[in-house]
C-alpha positions as CSV (number, residue, x, y, z in Angstrom):
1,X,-191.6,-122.8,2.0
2,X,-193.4,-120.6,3.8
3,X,-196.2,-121.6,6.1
4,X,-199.5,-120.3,7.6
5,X,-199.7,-119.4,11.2
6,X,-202.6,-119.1,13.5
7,X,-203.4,-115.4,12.0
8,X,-203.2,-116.2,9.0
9,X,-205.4,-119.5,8.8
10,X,-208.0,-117.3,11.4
11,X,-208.0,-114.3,8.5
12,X,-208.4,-116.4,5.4
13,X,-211.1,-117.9,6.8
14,X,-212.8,-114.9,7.9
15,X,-212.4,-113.1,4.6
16,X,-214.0,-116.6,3.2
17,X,-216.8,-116.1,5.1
18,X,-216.8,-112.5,4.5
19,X,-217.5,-113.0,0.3
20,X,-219.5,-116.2,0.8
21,X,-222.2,-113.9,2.3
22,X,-221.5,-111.2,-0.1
23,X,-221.8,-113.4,-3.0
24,X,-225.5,-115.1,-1.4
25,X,-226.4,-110.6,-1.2
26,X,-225.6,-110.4,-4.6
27,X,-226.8,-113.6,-6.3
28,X,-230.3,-112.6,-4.1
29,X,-230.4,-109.3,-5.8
30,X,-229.7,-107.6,-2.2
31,X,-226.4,-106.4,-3.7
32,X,-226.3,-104.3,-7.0
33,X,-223.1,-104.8,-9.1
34,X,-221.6,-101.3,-8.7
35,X,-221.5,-102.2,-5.3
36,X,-220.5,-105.6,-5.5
37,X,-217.7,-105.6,-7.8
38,X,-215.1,-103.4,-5.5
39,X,-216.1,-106.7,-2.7
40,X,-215.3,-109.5,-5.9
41,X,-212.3,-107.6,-7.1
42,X,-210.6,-107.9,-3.3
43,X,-211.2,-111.0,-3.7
44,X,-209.5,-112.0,-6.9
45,X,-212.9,-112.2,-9.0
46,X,-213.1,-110.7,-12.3
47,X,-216.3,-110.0,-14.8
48,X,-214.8,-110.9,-18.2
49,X,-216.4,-111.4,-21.7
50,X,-218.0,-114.2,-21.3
51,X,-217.8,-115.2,-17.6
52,X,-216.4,-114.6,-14.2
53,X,-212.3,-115.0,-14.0
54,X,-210.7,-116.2,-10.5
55,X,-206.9,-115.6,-10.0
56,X,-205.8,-117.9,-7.2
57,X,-202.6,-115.8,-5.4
58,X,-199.3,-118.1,-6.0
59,X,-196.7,-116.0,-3.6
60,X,-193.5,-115.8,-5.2
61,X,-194.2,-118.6,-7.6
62,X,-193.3,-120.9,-4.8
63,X,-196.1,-124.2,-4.5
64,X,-195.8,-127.8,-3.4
65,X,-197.4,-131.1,-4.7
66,X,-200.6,-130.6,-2.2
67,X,-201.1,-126.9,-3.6
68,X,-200.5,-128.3,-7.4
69,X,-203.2,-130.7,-6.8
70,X,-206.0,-128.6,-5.5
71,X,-205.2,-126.4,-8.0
72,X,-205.9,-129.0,-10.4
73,X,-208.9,-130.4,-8.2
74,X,-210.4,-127.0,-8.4
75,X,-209.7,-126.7,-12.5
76,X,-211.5,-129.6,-12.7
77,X,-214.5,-129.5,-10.2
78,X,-215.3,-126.0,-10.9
79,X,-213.3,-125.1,-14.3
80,X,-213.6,-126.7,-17.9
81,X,-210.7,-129.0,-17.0
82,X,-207.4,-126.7,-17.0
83,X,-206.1,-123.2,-15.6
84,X,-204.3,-120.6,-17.0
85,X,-201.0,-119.7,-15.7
86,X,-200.2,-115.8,-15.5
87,X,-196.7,-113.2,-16.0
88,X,-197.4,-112.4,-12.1
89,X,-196.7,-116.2,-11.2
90,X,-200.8,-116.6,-10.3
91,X,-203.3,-118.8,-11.9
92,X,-206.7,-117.8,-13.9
93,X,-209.6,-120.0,-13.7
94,X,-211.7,-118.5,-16.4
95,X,-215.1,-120.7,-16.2
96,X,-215.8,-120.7,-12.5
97,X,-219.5,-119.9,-11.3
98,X,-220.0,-116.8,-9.4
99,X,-221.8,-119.4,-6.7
100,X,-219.3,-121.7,-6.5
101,X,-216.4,-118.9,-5.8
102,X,-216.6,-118.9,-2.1
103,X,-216.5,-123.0,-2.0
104,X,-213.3,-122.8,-3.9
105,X,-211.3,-120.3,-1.6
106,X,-212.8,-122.4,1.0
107,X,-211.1,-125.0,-0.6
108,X,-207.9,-123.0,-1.2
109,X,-207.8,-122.5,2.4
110,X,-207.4,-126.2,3.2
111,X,-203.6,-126.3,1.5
112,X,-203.0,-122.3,2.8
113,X,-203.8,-120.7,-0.8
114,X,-205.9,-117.8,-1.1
115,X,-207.1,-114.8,-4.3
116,X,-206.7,-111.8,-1.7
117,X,-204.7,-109.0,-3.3
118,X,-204.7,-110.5,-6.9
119,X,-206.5,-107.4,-8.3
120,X,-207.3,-104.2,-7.0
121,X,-205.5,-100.9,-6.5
122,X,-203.3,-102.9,-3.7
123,X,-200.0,-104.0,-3.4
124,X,-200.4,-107.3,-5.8
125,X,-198.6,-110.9,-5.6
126,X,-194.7,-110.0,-5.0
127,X,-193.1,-111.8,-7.5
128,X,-189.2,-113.7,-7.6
129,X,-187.0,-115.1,-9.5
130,X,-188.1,-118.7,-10.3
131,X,-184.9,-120.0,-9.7
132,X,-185.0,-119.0,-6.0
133,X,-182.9,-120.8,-3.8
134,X,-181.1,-123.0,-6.6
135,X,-179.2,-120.9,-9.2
136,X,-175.9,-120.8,-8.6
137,X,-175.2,-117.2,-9.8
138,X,-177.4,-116.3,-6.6
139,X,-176.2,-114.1,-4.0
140,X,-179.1,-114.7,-1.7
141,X,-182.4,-116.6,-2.0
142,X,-184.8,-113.7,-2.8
143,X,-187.8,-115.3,-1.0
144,X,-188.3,-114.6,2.7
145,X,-188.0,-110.9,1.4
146,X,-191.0,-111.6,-0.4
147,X,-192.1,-113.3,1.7
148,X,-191.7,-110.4,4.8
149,X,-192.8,-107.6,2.2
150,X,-196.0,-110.2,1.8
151,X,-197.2,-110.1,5.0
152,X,-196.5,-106.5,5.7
153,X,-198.6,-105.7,2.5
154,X,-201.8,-108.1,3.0
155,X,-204.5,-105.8,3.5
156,X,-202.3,-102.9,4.7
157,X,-204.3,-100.4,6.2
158,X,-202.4,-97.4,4.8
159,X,-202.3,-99.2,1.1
160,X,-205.3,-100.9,0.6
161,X,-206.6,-98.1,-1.9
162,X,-203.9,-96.5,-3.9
163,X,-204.4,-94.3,-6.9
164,X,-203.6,-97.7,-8.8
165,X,-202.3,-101.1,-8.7
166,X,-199.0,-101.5,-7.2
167,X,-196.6,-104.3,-7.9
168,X,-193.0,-105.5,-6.5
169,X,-190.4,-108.3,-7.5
170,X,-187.4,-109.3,-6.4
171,X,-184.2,-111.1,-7.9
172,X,-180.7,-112.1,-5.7
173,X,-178.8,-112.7,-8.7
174,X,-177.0,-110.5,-11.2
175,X,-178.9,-112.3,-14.2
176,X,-182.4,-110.5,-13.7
177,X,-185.0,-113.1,-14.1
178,X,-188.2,-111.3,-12.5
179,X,-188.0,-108.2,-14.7
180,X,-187.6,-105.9,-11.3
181,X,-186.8,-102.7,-13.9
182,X,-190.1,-102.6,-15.2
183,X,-192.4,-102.7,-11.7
184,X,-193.4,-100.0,-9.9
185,X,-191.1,-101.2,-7.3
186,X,-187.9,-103.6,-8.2
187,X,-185.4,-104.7,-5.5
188,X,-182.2,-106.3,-6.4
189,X,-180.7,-108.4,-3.4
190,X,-176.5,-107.4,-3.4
191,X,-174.2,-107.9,-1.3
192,X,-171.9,-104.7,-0.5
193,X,-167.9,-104.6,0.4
194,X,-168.6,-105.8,4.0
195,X,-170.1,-108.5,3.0
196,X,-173.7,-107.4,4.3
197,X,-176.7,-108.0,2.4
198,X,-178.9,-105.6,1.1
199,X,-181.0,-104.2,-1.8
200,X,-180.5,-101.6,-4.9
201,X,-183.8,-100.2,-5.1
202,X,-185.4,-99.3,-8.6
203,X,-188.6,-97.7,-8.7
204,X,-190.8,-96.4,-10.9
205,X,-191.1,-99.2,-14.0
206,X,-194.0,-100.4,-15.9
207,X,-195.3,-100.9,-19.0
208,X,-199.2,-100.5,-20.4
209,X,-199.8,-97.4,-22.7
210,X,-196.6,-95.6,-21.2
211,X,-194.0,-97.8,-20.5
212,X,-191.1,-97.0,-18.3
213,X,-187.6,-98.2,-16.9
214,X,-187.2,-97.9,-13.4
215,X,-184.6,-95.7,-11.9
216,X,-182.2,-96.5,-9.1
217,X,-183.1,-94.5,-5.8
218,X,-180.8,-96.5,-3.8
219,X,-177.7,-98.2,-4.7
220,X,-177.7,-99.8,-1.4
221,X,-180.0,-100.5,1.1
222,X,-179.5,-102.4,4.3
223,X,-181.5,-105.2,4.9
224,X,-182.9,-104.5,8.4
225,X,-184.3,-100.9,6.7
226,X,-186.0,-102.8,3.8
227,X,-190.3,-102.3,5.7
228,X,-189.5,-98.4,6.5
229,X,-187.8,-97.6,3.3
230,X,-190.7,-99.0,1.2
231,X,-193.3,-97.9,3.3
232,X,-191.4,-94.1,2.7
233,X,-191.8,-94.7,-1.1
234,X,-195.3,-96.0,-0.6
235,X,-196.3,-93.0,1.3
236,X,-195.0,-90.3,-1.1
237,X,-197.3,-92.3,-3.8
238,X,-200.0,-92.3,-1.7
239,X,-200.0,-89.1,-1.1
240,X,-199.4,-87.7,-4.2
241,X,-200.6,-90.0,-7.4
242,X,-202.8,-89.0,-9.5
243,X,-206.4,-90.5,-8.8
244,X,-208.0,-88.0,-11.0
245,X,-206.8,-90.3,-14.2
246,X,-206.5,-93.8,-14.4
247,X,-204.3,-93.7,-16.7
248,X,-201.5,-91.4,-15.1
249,X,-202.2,-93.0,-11.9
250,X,-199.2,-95.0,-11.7
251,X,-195.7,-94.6,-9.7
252,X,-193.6,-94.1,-13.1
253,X,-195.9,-91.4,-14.1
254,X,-194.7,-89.5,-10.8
255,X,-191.7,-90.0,-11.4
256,X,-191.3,-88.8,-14.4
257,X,-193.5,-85.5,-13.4
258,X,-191.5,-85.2,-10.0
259,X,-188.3,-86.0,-11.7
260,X,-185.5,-88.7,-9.8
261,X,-184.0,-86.4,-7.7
262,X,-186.5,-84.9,-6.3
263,X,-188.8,-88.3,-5.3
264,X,-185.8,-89.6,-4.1
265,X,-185.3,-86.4,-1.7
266,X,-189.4,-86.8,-0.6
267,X,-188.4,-90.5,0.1
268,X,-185.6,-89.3,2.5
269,X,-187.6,-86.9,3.8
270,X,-190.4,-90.3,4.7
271,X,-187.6,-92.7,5.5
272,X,-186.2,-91.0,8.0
273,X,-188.9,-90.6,10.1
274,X,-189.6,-94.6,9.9
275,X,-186.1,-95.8,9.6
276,X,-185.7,-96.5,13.7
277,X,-189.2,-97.3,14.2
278,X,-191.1,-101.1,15.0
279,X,-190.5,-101.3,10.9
280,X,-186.8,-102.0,11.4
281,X,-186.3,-105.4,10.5
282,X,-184.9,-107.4,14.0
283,X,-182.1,-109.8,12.5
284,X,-183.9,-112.4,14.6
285,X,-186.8,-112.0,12.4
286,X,-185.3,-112.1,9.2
287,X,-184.1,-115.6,10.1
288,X,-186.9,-117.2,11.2
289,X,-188.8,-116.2,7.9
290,X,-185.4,-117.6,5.9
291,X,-185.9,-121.2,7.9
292,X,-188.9,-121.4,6.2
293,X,-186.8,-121.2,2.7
294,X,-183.9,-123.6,3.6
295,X,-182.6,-125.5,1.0
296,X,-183.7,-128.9,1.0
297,X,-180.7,-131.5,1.7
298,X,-179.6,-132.4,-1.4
299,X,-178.2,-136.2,-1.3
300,X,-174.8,-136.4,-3.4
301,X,-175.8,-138.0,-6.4
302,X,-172.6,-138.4,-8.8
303,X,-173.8,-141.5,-10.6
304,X,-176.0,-138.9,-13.1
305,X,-173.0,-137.4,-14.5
306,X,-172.1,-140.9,-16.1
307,X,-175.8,-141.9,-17.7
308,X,-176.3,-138.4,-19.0
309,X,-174.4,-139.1,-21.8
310,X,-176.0,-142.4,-22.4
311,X,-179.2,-140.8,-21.9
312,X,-178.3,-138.2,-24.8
313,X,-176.6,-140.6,-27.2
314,X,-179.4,-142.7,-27.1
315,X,-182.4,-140.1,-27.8
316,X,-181.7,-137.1,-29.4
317,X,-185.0,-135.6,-28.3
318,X,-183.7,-136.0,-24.8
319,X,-181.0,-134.0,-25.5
320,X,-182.5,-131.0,-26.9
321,X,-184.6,-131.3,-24.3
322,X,-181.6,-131.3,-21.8
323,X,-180.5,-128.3,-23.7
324,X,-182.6,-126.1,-23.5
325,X,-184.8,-127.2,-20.4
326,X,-182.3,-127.8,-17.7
327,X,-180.3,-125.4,-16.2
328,X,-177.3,-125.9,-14.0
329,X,-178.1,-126.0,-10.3
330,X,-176.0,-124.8,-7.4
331,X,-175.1,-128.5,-6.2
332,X,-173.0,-129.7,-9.2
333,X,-175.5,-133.4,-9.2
334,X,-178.5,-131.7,-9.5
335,X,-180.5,-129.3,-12.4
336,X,-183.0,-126.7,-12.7
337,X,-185.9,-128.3,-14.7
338,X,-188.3,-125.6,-16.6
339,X,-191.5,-127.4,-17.6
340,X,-192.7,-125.3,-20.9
341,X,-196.4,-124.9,-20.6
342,X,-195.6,-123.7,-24.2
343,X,-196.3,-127.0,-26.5
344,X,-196.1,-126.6,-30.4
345,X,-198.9,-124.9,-31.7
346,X,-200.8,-124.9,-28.1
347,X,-202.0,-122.2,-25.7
348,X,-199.3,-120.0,-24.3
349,X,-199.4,-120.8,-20.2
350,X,-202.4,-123.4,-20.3
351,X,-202.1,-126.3,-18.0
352,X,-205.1,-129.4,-17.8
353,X,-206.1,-130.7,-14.5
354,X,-204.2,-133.9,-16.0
355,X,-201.5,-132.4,-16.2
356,X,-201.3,-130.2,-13.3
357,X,-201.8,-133.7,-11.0
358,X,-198.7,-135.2,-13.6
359,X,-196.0,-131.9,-12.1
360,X,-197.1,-132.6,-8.5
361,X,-196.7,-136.5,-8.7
362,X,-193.5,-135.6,-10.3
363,X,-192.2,-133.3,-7.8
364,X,-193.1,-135.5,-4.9
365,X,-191.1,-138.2,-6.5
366,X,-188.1,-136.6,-7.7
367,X,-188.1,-132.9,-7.0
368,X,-188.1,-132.6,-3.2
369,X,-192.1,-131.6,-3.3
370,X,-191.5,-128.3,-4.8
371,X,-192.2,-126.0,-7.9
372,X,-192.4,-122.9,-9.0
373,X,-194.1,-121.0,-11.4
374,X,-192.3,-118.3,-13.7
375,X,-193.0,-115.2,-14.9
376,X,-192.6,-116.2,-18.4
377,X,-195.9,-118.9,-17.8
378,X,-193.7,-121.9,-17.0
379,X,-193.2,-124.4,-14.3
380,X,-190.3,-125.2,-12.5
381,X,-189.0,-128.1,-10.8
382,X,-186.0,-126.5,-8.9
383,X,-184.0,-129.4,-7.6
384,X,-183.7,-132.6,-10.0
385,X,-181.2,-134.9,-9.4
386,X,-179.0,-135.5,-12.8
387,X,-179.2,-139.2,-11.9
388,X,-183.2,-138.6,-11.7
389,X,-183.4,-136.1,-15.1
390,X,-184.6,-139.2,-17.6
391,X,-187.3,-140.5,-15.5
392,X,-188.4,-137.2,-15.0
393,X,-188.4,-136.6,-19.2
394,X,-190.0,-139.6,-19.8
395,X,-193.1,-138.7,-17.2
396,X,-193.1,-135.0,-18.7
397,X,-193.3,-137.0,-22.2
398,X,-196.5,-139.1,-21.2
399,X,-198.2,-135.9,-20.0
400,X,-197.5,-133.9,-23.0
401,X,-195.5,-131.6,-21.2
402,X,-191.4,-132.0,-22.5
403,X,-191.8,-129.6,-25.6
404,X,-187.9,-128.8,-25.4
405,X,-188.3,-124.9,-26.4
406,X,-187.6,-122.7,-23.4
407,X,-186.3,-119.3,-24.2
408,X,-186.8,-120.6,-27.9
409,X,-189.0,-118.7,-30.5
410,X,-192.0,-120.7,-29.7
411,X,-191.6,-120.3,-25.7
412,X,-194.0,-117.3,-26.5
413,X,-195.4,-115.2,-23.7
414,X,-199.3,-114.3,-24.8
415,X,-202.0,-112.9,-22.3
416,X,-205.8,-114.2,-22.5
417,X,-206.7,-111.2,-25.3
418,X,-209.6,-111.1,-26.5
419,X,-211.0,-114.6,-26.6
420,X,-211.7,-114.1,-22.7
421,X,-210.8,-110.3,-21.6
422,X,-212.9,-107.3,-21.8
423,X,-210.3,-105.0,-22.2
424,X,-208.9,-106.4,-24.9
425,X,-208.7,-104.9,-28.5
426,X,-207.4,-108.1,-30.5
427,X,-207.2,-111.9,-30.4
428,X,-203.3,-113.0,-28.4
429,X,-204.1,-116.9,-28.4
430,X,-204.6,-118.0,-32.4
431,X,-201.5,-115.4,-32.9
432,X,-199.4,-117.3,-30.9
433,X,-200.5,-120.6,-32.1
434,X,-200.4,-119.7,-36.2
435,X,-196.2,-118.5,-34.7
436,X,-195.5,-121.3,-32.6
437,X,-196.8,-124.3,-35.5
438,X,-194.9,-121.8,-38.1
439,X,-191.6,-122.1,-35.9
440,X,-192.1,-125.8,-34.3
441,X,-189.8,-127.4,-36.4
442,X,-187.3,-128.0,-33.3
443,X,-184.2,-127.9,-35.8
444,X,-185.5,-124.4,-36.8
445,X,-185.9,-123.3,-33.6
446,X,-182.7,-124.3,-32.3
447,X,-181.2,-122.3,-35.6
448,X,-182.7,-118.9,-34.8
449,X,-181.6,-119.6,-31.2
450,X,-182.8,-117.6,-28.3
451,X,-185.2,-114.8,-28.9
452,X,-188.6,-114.2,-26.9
453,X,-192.0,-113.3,-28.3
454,X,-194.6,-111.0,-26.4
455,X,-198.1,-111.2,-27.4
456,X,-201.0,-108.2,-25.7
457,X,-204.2,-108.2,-27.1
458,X,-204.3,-104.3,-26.0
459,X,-202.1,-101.8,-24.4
460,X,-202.5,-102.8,-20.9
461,X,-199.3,-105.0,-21.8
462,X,-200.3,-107.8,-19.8
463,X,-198.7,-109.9,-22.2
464,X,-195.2,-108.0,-21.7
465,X,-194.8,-107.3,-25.5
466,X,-192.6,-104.1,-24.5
467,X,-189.8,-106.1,-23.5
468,X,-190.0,-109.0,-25.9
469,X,-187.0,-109.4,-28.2
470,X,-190.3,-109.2,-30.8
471,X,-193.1,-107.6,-29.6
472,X,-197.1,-108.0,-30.7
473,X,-199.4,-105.7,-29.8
474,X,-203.0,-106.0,-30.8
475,X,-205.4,-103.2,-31.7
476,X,-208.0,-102.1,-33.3
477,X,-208.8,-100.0,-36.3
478,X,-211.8,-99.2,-37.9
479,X,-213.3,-102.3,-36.1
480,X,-210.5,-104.7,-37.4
481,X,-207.9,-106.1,-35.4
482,X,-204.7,-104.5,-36.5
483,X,-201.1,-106.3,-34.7
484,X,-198.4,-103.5,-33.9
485,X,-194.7,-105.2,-34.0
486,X,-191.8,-103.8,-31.7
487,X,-188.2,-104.9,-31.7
488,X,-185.6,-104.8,-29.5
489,X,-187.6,-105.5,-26.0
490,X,-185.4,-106.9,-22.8
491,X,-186.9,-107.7,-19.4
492,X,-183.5,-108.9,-18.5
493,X,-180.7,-106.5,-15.8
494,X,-180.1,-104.5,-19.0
495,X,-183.5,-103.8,-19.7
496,X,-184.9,-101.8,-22.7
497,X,-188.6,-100.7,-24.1
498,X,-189.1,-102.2,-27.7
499,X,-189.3,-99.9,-30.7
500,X,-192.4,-99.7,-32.8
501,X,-190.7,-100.6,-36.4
502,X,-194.1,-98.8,-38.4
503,X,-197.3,-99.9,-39.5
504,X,-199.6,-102.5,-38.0
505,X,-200.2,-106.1,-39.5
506,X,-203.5,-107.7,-39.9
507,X,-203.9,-111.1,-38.2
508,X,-203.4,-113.4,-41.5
509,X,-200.1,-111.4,-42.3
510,X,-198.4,-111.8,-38.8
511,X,-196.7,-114.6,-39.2
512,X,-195.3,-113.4,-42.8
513,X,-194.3,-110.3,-40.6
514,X,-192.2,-112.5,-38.3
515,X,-190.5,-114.5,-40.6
516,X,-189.4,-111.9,-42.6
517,X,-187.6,-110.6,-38.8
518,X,-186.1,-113.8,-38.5
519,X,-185.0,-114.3,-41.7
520,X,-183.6,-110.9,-41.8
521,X,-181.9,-111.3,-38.3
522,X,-180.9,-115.0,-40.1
523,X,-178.8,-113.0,-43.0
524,X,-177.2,-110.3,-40.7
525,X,-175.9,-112.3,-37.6
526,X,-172.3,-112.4,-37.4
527,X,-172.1,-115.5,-36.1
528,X,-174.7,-118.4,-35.1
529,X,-173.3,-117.5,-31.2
530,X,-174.8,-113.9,-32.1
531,X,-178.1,-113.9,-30.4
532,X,-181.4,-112.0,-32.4
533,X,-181.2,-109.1,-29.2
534,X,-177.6,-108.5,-29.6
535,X,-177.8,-108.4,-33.6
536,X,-180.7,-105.9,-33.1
537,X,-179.1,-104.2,-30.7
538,X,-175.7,-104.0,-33.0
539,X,-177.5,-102.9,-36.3
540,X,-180.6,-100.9,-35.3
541,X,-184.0,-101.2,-37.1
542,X,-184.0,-100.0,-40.2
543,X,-182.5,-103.4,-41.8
544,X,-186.0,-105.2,-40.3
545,X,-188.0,-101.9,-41.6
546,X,-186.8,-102.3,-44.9
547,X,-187.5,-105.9,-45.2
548,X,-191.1,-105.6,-43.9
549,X,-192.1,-102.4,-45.5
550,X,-189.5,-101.6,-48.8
551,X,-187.9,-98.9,-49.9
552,X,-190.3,-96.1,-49.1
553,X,-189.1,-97.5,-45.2
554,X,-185.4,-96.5,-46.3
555,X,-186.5,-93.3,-47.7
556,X,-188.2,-92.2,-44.5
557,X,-185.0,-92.3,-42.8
């Protein structure tokens, strides 16, 4: 994990200092709002319905117990009690006092956490796969990439004020888990025929009111050209994104007006000019950043092949929990433990300061001090021995925090909506509690098998509902909140936009809506192996239109 030097302890500090007496100006009246909130927003401080919102930067998704634990300190010191995890692998605190803001990233400070670049036309919190470092389809850990592209990016001169917010993720295994194709920048760590490691770049993806798939610029690009290739692409945006609309403002949108071939020539055009400059990456380099991301040593631990089975036979909720929550690990002892901050009938990616202090007792004790955070609002313990797996259950258990649903209907993926965000059109939280109580019967779930829900309470998509399996997107019509379903979403390596299947839902029929899907998708699968994605995917929509809407839906056709 990576850790602060002696520039970046001096700079987080001086940036603290920096909004402390910004935040006296303005609390004094010295500092009028306009003029304020550009200063809050760099920051990480938001204005939202009710209060002020602080997102607290989590790099990569990568924390230890000390981070977990301030981060529950701060939730409850300064919060109502919990915080909020987020799709970019941050955390919300949506409670804090504007006054008390500057004592928190004080606070941050002291275990090397900080909100800088969390909002802000800036290049946000670079984002990995959550099983960094520990899946075994892995080619390379993803990290010190994201790492490297992290500190380049802080407070870039040249890309402090884009046209619009910029944001980059990065995945070293074939199964893509951070969703690269639909950023505005997605790298893909490969491997080519030498042997050499390297990046396919995609750029271009996104999804709010004009969602996009990335394309491929570059099949392959070598690693030590990773900072001048990037900087290329960043500089063509720069130079010639919209800032005239907001919403055309982002890379897809030149893109698609400049057309692939074409960016891709500017790019060249940028790149080689940088490509042999100081933003070549020195081998040397590269390494030292990767020692920071060395897997742990991993003790063999063969005795946990023999209780598993004990473990299972003994408590069936144990095993579905080993089912679906554990995933194998590189090392053949250990697993890959996702923590579902998802429980039945609960708030999509809510942790308590309770429980936040349970995960980092839990990784000191038997998951080598660290966790991650995923983009799907979960928490990951990386490296649990098998031998250590029931222990760890039964302390996930007493902190209400072993629902055993991941990548199950009710693992649903909801942003704040309208119960906290000004932006939003409808309410995303009761949704995706009335679903998730609907669906909790675990022998149900386990049934419809894997299928991910999406909930935005507007178009902004912060709740990814163009690439879920189902999609929910809330709006509003003629004052009433009005859900719009899509089908057929994937934020996976064969990634794909959700279709609109027709007229929008109100928020007492939403639920009906969605088990009529699944009851549809129930009656067509060819087998229970066929997954709800692959069933879409094999029959199109108009089976699910004509269950929800009739036969006027058929006769549309």
């Amino acid at each position: 994990m990576y850790r602060y030097d002696e520039f970046d302890h001096a700079f987080v500090a001086s940036r603290v200092a920096q909004f402390r007496d910004q935040v006296e100006r303005r609390l004094a009246g010295e500092l009028a709002e306009d003029a304020f909130r550009p200063l809050r927003l760099m920051n990480g401080v938001y204005l939202q319905l009710h209060a002020y919102m602080l997102r607290v930067a989590i790099p990569y998704g990568t924390l230890n117990s000390a981070q977990m634990r301030m981060l529950a300190h701060i939730a409850r010191k300064y919060d109502r009690g919990y915080g909020h995890f987020t799709t970019r692998q941050n955390i919300q605190y949506n409670w804090p006092k504007l006054s008390d803001t500057p004592d928190i990233l004080a606070e941050l400070a002291t275990v090397e956490m900080h909100a800088l670049q969390t909002s802000g036309n800036c290049i946000r919190n670079v984002t990995a796969d959550h099983f960094a470092g520990a899946a075994r389809d892995e080619v390379a850990d993803p990290r010190p990439y994201a790492e490297i592209l992290r500190q380049w990016s802080s407070v870039h001169p040249e890309f402090t004020f884009l046209p619009r917010k910029f944001k980059i993720a990065v995945t070293g295994a074939e199964r893509d888990r951070a969703a690269i194709q639909v950023h505005d920048i997605g790298l893909h760590l490969k491997k080519n025929a030498a042997g050499a490691l390297g990046f396919a770049v995609y750029v271009g993806g996104g999804q709010g009111r004009t969602p996009m798939i990335a394309k491929k610029l570059k099949d392959f690009l070598p690693e030590e050209d990773l900072l001048s290739y990037i900087t290329a692409v960043m500089r063509v945006y720069n130079l010639h994104g919209r800032r005239d609309n907001k919403y055309k403002a982002r890379i897809k949108i030149l893109v698609h007006e400049t057309g692939t071939e074409e960016l891709a020539r500017q790019v060249e055009v940028e790149f080689a000019e940088l490509k042999n400059t100081e933003l070549k990456l020195p081998e040397a380099d590269v390494k030292a950043i990767a020692a920071y991301f060395a897997p742990p040593e991993l003790p063999v631990r063969p005795e946990g092949w023999s209780s598993l089975s004990e473990w299972k036979r003994r408590d069936p909720a144990f095993a579905s929990w080993l089912q679906h929550n554990v995933q194998p690990h590189k090392h053949p002892d250990y697993g890959m433990v996702t923590i579902s901050l998802k429980p039945i009938g609960g708030i999509p990616g809510d942790a308590t300061d309770a429980q936040m202090d349970a995960v980092a007792d839990i990784a000191a004790e038997y998951a080598l001090d660290e966790i991650r955070i995923s983009h799907e609002q979960n928490i990951v313990l990386p490296h649990v021995a098998l031998a250590d797996l029931e222990p760890v259950y039964r302390a996930l258990v007493a902190a209400g925090l072993a629902t055993a649903n991941s990548n199950l209907i009710t693992d649903i993926i909801a942003c704040p909506g309208l119960d906290y965000c000004a932006l939003a059109n409808a309410r995303s939280i009761p949704v995706a509690q009335e679903i998730s109580a609907r669906f909790g019967s675990q022998e149900r779930q386990e049934e419809i098998g894997e299928l991910k829900i999406k909930i935005s309470g507007c178009i902004n998509a912060c709740g990814h509902h163009h690439v879920g399996h189902i999609g929910l997107l809330g709006v509003e019509k003629k004052g009433a909140e009005l859900y719009q379903i899509t089908l057929g979403g994937s934020g996976d390596e064969n990634t794909s936009i959700g279709e609109i299947i027709g007229r929008g839902f109100e928020p007492e029929k939403v639920t009906d809506a969605i088990e009529t899907i699944i009851d549809t998708y129930l009656g067509l699968r060819l087998s229970k192996d066929e997954k709800f994605l692959d069933a879409y995917r094999r029959v199109g929509p108009q089976p699910f239109k004509t269950a929800l809407y009739g036969a006027q839906a058929e006769a549309a056709e």
